[in-house]
C-alpha positions in Angstrom: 2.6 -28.6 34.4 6.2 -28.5 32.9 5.7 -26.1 29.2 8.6 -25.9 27.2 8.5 -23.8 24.5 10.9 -24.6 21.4 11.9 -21.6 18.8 14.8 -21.6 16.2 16.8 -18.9 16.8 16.5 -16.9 20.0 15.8 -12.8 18.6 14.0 -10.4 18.3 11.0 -11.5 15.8 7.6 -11.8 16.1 7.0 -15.7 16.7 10.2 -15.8 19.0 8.6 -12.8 21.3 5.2 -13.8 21.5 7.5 -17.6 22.9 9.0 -15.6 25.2 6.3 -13.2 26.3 3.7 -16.6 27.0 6.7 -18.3 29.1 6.9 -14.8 31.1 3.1 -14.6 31.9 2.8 -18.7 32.5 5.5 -18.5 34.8 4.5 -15.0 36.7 0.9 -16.9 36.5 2.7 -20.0 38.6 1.3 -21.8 35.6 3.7 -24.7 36.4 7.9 -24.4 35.1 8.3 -23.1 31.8 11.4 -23.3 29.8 12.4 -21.7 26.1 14.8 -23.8 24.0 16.6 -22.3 21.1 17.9 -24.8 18.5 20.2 -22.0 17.1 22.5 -19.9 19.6 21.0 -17.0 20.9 21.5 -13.6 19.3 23.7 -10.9 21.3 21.2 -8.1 20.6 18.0 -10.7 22.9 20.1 -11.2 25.4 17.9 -8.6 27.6 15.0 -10.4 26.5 17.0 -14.0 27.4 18.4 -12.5 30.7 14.9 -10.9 32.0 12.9 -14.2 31.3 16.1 -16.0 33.3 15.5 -13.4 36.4 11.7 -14.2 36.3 12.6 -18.0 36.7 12.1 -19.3 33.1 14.5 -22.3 32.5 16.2 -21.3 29.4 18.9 -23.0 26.8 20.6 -22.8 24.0 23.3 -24.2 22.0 26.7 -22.2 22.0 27.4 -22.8 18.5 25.5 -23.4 15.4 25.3 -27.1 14.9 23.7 -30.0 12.2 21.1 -31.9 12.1 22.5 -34.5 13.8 23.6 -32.3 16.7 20.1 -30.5 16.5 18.8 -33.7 17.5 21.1 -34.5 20.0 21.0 -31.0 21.5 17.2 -31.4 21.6 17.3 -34.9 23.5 19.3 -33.4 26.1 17.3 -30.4 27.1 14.1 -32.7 27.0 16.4 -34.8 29.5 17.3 -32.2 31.8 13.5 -30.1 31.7 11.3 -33.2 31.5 8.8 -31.1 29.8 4.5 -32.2 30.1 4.2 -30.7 26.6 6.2 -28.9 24.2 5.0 -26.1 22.1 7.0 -25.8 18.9 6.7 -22.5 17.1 7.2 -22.5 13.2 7.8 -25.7 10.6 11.6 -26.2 11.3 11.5 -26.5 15.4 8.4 -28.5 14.8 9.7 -31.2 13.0 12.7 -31.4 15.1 10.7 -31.5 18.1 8.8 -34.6 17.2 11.3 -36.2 15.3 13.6 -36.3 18.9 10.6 -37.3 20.1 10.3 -40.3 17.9 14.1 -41.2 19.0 13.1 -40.9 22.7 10.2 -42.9 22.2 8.3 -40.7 24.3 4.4 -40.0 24.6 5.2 -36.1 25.5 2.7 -34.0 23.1 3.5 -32.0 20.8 1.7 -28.2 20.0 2.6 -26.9 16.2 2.8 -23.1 16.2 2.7 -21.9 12.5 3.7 -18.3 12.2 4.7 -17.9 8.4 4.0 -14.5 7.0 2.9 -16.5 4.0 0.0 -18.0 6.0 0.7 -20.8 4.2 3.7 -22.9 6.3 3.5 -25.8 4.4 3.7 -24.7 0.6 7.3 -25.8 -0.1 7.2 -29.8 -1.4 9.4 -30.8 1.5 8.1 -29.1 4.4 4.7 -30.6 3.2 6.1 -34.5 3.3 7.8 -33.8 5.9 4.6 -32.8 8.0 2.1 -36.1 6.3 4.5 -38.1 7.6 5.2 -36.4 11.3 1.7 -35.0 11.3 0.2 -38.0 14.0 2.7 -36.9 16.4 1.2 -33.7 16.6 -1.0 -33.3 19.2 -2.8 -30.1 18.0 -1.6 -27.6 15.2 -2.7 -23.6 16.4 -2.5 -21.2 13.7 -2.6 -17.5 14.2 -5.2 -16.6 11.1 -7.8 -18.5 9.9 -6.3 -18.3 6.1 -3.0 -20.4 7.8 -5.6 -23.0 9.0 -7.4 -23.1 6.0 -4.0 -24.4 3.8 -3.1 -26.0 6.5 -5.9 -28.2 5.7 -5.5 -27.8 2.2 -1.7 -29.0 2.3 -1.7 -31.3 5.1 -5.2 -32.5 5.8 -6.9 -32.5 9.0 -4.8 -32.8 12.1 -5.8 -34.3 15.6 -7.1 -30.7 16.9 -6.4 -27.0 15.0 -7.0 -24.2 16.9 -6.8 -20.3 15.7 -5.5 -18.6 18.4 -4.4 -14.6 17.0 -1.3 -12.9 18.3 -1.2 -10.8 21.6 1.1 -8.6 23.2 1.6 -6.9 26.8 -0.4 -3.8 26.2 0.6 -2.3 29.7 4.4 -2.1 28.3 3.8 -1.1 24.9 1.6 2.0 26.2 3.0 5.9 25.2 5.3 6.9 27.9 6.0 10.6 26.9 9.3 10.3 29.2 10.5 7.9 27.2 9.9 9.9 24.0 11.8 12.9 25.5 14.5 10.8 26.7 14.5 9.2 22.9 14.8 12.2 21.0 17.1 13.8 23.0 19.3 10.4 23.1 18.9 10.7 19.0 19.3 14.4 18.8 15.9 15.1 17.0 14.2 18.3 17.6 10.6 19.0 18.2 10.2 20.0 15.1 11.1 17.1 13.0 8.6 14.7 12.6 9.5 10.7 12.9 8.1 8.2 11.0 9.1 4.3 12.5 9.3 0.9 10.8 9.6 -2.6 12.8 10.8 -5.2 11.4 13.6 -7.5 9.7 14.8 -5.9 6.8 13.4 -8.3 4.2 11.6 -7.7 0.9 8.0 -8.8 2.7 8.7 -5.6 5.1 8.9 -3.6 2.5 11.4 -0.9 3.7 12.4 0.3 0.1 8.6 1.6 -0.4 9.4 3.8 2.9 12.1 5.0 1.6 10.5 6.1 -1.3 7.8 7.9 0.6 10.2 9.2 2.4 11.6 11.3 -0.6 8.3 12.4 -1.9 7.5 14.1 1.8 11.3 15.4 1.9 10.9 16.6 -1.6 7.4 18.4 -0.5 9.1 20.9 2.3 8.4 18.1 5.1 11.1 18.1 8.1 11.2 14.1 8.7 13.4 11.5 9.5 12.8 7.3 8.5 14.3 4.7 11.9 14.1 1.8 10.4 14.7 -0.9 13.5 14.9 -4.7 13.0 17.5 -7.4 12.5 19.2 -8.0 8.8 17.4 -11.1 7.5 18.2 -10.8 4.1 21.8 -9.2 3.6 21.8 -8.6 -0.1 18.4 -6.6 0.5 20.1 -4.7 3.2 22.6 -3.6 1.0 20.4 -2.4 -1.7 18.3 -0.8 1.1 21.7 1.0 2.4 22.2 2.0 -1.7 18.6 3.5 -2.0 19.5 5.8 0.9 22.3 7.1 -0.8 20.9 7.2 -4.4 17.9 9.4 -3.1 20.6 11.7 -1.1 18.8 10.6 2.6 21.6 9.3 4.1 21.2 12.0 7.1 17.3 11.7 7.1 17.5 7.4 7.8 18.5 5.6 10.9 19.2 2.1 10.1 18.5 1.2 14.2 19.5 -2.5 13.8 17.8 -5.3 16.5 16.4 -3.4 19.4 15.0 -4.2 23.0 13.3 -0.6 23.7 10.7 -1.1 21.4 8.1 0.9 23.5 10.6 3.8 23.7 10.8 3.9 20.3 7.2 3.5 19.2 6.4 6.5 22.3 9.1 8.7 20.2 7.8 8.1 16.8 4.8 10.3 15.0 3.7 7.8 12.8 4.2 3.9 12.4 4.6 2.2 9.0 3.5 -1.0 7.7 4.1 -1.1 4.5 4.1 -5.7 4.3 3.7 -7.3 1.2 3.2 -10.4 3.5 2.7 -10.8 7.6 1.4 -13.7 9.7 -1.1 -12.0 12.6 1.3 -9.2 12.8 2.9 -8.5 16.9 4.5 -5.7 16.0 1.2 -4.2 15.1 -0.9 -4.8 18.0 2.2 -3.1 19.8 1.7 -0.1 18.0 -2.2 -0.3 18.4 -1.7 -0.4 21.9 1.2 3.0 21.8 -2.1 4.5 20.3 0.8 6.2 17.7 -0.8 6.9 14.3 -0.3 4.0 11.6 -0.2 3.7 8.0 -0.3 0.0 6.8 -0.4 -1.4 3.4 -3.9 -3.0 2.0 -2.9 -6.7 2.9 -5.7 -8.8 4.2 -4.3 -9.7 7.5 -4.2 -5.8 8.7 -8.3 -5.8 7.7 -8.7 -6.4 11.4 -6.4 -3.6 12.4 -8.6 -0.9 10.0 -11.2 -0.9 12.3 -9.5 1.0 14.7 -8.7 5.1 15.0 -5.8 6.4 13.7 -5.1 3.3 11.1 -4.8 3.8 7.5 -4.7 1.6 5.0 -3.1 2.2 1.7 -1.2 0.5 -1.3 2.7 1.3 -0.9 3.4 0.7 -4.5 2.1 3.9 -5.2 4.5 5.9 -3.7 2.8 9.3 -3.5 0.0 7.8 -1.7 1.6 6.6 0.1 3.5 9.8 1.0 0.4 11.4 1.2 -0.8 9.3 3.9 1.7 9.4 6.0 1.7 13.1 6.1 -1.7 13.6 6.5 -1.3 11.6 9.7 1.5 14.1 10.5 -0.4 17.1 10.5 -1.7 16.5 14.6 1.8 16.2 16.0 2.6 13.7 19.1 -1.5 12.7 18.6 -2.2 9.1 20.6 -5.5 7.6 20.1 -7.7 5.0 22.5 -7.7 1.8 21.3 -9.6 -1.1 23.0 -7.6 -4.4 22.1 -8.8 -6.2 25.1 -9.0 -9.3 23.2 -5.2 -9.1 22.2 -4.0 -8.5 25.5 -1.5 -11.3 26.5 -3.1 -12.5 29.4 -6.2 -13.1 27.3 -4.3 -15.2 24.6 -1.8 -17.1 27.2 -5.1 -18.2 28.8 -6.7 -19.2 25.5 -3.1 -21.1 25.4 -3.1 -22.9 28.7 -6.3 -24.3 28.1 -5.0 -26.2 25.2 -2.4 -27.3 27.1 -4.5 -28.6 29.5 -6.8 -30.2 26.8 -3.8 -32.1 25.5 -2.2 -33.5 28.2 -5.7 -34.5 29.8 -6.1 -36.6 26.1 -2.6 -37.9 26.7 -2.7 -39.2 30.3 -6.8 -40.7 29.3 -4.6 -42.0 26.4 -7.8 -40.7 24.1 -7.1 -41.5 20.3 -10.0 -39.7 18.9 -9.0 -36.9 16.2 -11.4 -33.7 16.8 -10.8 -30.6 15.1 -11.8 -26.7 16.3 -11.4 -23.5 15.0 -11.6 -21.0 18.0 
């Protein structure tokens, strides 16, 4: 089987990782060729990620420019030349629609897979996006959500599809496991002593991330005696609210206590050499980036969103409402006070091998109803 995988914009985000990380496993799996297709150019800062998947023998492409709709389109009908993909999975609303629209000017039968990762849950809420998908929705050959809330609007926006499938979020636990020579190796690298505890965010600096109610915290445990330092890592998705987020820093006097780490590949490193993880979301989808710190076993404080209910279950995960800053503050230095503490975690069921399976066998399903040319609609939550 030929799988290629279609994202917007080749980074370091959690829809365009869990792409990359499935095309990794099908591949090492000898699942059949797997390709990734950005529609955007690839970001410098996943070029490890772009090169690695290249080495393992995933066919990869992207434009080297950023182009129209038109040339979207055009781009899109050439890799599907070149790859001759058995299915295409399209993660999020924008590939999606570009997917099956080149199909449409192809006139090809290849099958379509809609991956909806909004951290809204709801990927069709916008008028457009919604008419958009009623009127490209038949050429979907199944929609896979990655909460049952996104399939639930899914339904409510768009109606009923030919198969949707909830299939949560996994990650490689083996890599994201604590590696206490990669902590040394950090803090040295970093220059932070023993002594000074770290607290870590992931993610895109955004309003939904929620970075300025770290920063906050952050003050209230400086303010307290604490010896502790914010690294903030993700790409800039929203310039104007990295720029406040930079000003915030300065108002509160912590611009030597905050490390605005950018886009980064080390991850694991960085989660071994934290203390405590924040997740202070107003929004996420099935969060990756917290499954890879459930599986570092590193201490996390989360905010009280729905989508992290699943994650409260586990040791060393607290849940609390950011907005309340000194709370907030309170909880992450309560889970401060058993330095370098890593706790056993089973998350068997997120493990990537166990959701890439779960994926291939929808791949399989669909491309068995294509070649039977099998027109019934049939719809499954899993």
């Amino acid at each position: 089987m030929r799988i290629m995988h279609m994202i917007l914009t080749p980074r370091h985000s959690g829809a365009e990782m869990l792409a990359a990380t499935l095309a990794e496993v099908h591949t090492t799996a000898r699942f059949g060729m797997v390709g990734v297709v950005g529609i955007n150019p690839r970001e410098d800062a996943f070029k490890p990620v772009w090169s690695k998947l290249q080495e393992n023998g995933v066919w990869c492409a992207s434009p080297a420019r950023l182009l129209g709709r038109v040339g979207r389109l055009r781009f899109i009908r050439s890799t599907l030349s070149d790859f001759r993909p058995d299915v295409i999975v399209a993660h999020s609303v924008i590939p999606a629609a570009y997917a099956r629209l080149a199909l449409k000017l192809t006139i090809s039968t290849v099958p379509v897979v809609t991956v909806l990762h909004s951290a809204t849950n709801d990927d069709y809420a916008g008028g457009l996006l919604r008419l958009t998908e009623r009127v490209l929705k038949r050429n979907a050959a199944a929609v896979v959500t990655v909460t049952e809330t996104a399939a639930n609007n899914y339904r409510l926006r768009c109606g009923s599809p030919r198969r949707l499938v909830t299939i949560p979020n996994g990650t490689d636990l083996a890599r994201f496991s604590f590696d206490e020579n990669a902590r040394c190796q950090l803090r040295t690298e970093f220059g932070v002593g023993e002594n000074v505890s770290v607290v870590l965010q992931v993610g895109r600096l955004s309003p939904a991330k929620n970075q300025s109610a770290t920063v906050q915290a952050l003050k209230d445990m400086i303010r307290a005696g604490h010896s502790v330092e914010l690294w903030l890592a993700g790409l800039t998705e929203d310039p104007s609210y990295g720029d406040a987020l930079q000003r915030l820093v300065e108002q509160l006097g912590l611009s030597g206590k905050v490390r605005f780490l950018g886009s980064r590949p080390d991850i694991p490193a960085l989660l071994s050499a934290a203390d405590v993880y924040v997740m202070p979301s107003q929004r996420e989808a099935h969060s990756v980036a917290m499954i890879e710190a459930l599986a570092n076993g590193v201490p996390i404080v989360a905010s009280t969103i729905p989508v992290f209910e699943f994650a409260g279950s586990f040791p060393g995960v607290v849940t609390v409402d950011p907005a309340n800053h000194q709370d907030y503050a309170a909880s992450i230095t309560k889970a401060l006070s058993a330095p370098n503490v890593r706790y056993q975690r089973d998350l068997t069921s997120y493990s990537i091998a166990h959701v890439a399976e779960r994926y291939a066998a929808l791949f399989r399903d669909v491309t068995s109803s294509m070649r039977l040319g099998a027109g019934t609609d049939r719809e499954g939550v899993t």
